[in-house]
FIZAVO-823023 format. One line per 5 residues: number of its first residue (from 1); their letters; for each residue x, y, z of C-alpha. Coordinates in steps of 0.05 Angstrom, whole numbers. Layout:
NUM	A	X/Y/Z | ...
% end
This chain:
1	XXXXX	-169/588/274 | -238/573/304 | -302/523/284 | -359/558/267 | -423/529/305
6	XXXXX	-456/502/243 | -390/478/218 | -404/407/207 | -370/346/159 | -406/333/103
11	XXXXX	-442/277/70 | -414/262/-6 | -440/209/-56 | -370/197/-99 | -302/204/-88
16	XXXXX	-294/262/-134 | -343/307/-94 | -292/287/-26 | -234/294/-64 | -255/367/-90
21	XXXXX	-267/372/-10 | -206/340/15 | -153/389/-34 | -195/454/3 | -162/455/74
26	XXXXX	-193/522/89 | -265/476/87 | -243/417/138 | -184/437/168 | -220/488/232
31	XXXXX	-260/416/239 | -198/377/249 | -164/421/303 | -226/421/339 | -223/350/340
36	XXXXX	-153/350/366 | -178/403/419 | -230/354/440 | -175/310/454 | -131/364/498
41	XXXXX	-77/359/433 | -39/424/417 | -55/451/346 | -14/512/350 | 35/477/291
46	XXXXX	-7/433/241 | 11/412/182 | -44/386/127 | -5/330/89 | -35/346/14
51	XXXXX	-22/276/-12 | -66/215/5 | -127/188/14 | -172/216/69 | -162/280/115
56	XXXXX	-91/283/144 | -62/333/192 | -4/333/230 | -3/355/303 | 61/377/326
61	XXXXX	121/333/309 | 91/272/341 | 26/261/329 | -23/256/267 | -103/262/262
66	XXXXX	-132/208/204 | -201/238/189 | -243/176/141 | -306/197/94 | -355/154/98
71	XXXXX	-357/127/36 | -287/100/57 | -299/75/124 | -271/7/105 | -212/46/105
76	XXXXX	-212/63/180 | -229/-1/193 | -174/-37/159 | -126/13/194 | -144/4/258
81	XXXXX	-148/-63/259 | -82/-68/234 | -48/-20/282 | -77/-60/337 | -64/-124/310
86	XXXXX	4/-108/289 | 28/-76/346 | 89/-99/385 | 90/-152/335 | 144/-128/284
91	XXXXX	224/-107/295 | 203/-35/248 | 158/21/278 | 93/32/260 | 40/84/290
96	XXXXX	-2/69/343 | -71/98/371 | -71/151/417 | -154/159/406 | -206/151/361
101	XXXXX	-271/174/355 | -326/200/296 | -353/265/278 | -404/269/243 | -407/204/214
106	XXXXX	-327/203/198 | -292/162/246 | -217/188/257 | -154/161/286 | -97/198/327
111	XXXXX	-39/162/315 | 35/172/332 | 85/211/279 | 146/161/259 | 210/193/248
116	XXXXX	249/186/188 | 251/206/121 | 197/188/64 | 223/134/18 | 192/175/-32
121	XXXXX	243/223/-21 | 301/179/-19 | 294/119/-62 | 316/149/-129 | 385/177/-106
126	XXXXX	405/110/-68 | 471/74/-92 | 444/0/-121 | 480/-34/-62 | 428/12/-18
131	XXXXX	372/0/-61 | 390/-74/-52 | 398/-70/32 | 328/-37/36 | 293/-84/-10
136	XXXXX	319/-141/27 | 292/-106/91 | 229/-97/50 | 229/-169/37 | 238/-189/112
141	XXXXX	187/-134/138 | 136/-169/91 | 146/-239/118 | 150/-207/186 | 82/-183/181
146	XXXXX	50/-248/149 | 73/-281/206 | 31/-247/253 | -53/-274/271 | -101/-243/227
151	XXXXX	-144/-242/282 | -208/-193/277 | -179/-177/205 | -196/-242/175 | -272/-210/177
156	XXXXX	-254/-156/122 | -287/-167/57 | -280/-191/15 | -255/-255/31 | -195/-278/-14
161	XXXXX	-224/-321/-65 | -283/-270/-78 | -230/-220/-89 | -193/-256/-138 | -251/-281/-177
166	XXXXX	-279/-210/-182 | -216/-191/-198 | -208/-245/-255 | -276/-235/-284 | -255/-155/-296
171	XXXXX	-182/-161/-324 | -187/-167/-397 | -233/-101/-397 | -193/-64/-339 | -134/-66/-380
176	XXXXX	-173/-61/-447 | -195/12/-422 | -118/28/-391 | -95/9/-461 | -52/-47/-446
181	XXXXX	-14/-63/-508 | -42/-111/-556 | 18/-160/-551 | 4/-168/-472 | -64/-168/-477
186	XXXXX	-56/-234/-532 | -36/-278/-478 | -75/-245/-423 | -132/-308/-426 | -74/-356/-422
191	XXXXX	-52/-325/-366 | -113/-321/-327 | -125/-406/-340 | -53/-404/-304 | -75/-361/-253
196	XXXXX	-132/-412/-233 | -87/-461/-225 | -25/-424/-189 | -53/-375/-151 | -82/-415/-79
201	XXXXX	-162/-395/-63 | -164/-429/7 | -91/-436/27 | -88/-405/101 | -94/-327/87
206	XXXXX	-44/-276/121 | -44/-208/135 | -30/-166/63 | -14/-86/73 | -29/-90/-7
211	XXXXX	28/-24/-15 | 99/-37/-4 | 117/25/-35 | 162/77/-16 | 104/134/-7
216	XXXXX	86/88/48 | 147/74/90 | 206/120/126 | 279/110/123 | 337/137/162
221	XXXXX	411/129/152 | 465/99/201 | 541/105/183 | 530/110/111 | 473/57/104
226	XXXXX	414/68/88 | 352/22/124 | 276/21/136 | 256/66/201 | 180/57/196
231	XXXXX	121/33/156 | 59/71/152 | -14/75/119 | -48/-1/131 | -119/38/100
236	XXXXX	-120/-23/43 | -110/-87/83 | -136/-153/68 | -132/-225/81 | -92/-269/27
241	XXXXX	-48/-300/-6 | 27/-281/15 | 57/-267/-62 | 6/-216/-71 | 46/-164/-22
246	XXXXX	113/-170/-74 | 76/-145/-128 | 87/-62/-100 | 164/-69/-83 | 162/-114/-160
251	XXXXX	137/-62/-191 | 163/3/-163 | 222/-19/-133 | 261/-71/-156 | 259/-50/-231
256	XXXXX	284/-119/-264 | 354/-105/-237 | 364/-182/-221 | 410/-159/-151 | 346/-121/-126
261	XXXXX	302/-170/-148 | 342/-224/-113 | 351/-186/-51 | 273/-169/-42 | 254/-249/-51
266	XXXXX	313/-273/-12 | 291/-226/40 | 222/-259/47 | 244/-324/42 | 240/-340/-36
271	XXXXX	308/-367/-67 | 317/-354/-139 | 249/-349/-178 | 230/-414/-220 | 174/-408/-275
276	XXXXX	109/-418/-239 | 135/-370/-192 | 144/-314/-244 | 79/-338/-273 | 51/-326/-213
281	XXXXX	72/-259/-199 | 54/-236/-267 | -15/-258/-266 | -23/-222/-186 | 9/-158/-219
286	XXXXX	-44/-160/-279 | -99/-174/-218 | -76/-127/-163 | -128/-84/-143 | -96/-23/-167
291	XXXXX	-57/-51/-232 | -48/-18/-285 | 15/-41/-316 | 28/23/-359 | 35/76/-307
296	XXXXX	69/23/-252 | 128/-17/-283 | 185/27/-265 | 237/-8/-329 | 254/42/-379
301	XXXXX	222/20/-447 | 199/-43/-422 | 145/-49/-474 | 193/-60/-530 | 239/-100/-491
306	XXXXX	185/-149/-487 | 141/-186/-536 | 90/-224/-497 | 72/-231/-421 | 122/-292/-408
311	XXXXX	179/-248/-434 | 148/-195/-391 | 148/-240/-330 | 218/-253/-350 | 241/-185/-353
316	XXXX	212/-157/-274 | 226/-214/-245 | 301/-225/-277 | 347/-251/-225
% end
């Protein structure tokens, strides 16, 4: 497969224009080899990874080209950042830069392939005393990452307070247009006067991956036990408060079984929830910047189990 001369990356003003781009291979893959090329890389075996964000090719079984549009260049900067400031800092792998670069206009990172299996893959199929053991791990990774210096990443915007205020001022209509039950969205305004007052604006910020989910991290199995082999994708990174990184493995994970539930906050250094804590949690999950509480809370029928956002709160966060 060769690059036509005139072959270049184009410039899009949406995300659905890229998108359209990005599920085409035949349009930006001959690019992407010739960036790997560029770099003396083998591209004999690639592999385009179909899911995800940006431009994603594998090279080989250990390496993987990150191509960024853009219009998502924060993206490539959050990632970057957080490979470098991350690295030799946690007990799990993560990827690290082999070379960057930019063509025309898109930066792009080479980063190392982590073995192990998708969690994706996994996850549903695990006994509960797995599902337990890896959301405890999940728990500790977390904590294991907020301990480490923001450093250069305390620059991305926006800053934590910003966010959440931005965030606050849009909730009622976000989840208006999702179609959030009328029930929840009763004591949604309630909630929010909470949130002022539980959620910290200028406690000391740490290092949020924002995605604890298991499209986004590898495991591998040892003598029957299952147990996290590698964390990936750091492309939505900020700086903030630490609860907001529980809401993912919450949501997707834990499932209001009250052993998981225990296990993941146990495992970051929570003992068993109180009130303001559940409060708290709920009123991150209805801010997150990708909530939408419909398509992401992973307990069978839980909108008639509840009747209101405290019994809600009650039910994920059951321990």
């Amino acid at each position: 497969m060769t690059i036509a001369p005139s072959q270049r990356l184009p410039a899009f003003a949406d995300a659905q224009a890229f998108r359209a781009f990005r599920s085409d291979p035949e349009q930006w893959l001959p690019i992407a080899l010739d960036i790997a090329r560029g770099h003396g890389i083998d591209v004999s075996s690639p592999h385009v990874f179909s899911t995800g964000t940006n431009l994603v090719v594998g090279l080989g079984e250990n390496l993987i080209l990150k191509i960024f549009p853009p219009l998502l260049r924060a993206q490539f900067i959050s990632e970057r950042g957080s490979l470098k400031q991350l690295k030799g800092r946690l007990h799990l792998p993560i990827p690290e830069i082999v070379a960057e670069g930019a063509r025309d206009g898109w930066p792009y990172l080479i980063i190392t392939r982590l073995s192990g299996t998708l969690g994706s893959e996994v996850w549903p199929s695990l006994p509960e005393t797995q599902k337990e053991r890896v959301l405890r791990q999940i728990g500790e990774t977390i904590a294991a990452v907020q301990r480490a210096p923001l450093g250069p990443l305390a620059d991305i915007e926006p800053r934590w307070d910003a966010f959440m205020r931005a965030q606050m001022q849009g909730c009622r209509a976000r989840h208006v247009r999702l179609g959030l039950a009328p029930k929840f969205l009763g004591g949604l305004d309630d909630l929010l006067d909470d949130a002022k007052k539980l959620i910290p604006m200028d406690a000391p910020p740490v290092i949020l991956i924002g995605e604890y989910i298991p499209e986004n991290f590898l495991l591998a199995c040892h003598d029957g036990d299952w147990s996290l082999a590698g964390l990936f994708d750091f492309g939505d990174v900020r700086a903030g408060w630490r609860d907001y990184d529980l809401l993912g493995p919450s949501a997707f994970m834990a499932a209001g079984r009250p052993g998981r539930v225990r296990s993941l906050l146990e495992g970051f250094g929570y003992t068993k929830p109180d009130f303001a804590l559940k409060r708290r949690l709920m009123a991150l999950m209805l801010l997150h910047s990708a909530s939408d509480l419909n398509s992401h809370i992973c307990i069978d029928g839980w909108q008639e189990q509840a009747a209101d956002l405290v019994e809600l709160q009650e039910l994920i966060w059951a321990a």
